[in-house]
N, C-alpha and C positions, 0 to 999 in steps of 0.2 A: 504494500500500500504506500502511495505517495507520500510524504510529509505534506505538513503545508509550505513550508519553504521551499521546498519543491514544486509543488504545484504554483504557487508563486512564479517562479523562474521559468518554469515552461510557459507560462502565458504570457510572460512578461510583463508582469503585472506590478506595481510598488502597493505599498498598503494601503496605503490611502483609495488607490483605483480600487483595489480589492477590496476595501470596504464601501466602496460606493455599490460595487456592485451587488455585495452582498446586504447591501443594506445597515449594516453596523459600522462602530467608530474603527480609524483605526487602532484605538489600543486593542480592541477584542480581538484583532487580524491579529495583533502581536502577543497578544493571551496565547490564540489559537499555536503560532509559531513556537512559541514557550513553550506550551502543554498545560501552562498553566489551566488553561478553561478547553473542554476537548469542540472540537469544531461542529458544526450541526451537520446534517446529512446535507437538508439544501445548501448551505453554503459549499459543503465540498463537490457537491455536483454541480455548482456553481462554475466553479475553481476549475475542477475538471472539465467541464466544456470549454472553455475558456484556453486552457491548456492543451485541448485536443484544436481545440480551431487555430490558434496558433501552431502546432506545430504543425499541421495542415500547410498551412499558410508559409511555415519555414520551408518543408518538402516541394512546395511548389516552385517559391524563388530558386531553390539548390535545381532542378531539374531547367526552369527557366535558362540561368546560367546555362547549365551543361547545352543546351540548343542551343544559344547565341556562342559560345565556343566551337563545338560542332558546326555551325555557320560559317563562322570567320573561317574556322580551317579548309572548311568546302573553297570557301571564297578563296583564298589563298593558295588552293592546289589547281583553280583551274583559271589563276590567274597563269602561274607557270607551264600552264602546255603549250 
């Protein structure tokens, strides 16, 4: 299971965003990071979609790149024949 600092980091999310989203202060985001206070179900499926649509969204740009590289090299091989 995630932490929340982790789930955190995969969204890219700071506390403050995270508590907007979840609807609580940020100290409760930094309870939840502590362990102090354990985190709610909604909030962490909060967190976790959040974290899934970003790295979504990482996977995409990385694959993006790998085409406009693959481009340029096309470009570049049949500039030389």
């Amino acid at each position: 299971m995630n932490t929340v600092a982790e789930l955190l980091e995969r969204a890219g999310l700071s506390a403050l965003e995270a508590a907007e989203l979840c609807g609580v202060t940020r100290q409760t985001v930094g309870n939840w990071r502590s362990g102090r206070t354990p985190i709610t179900a909604r909030a962490r499926d909060l967190l976790e979609a959040a974290a899934n649509t970003e790295d979504a969204r990482r996977r995409e740009r990385e694959r993006q790149e790998e085409i406009d590289r693959l481009e340029k090299r096309l470009r570049l091989l049949k500039e030389q024949e």
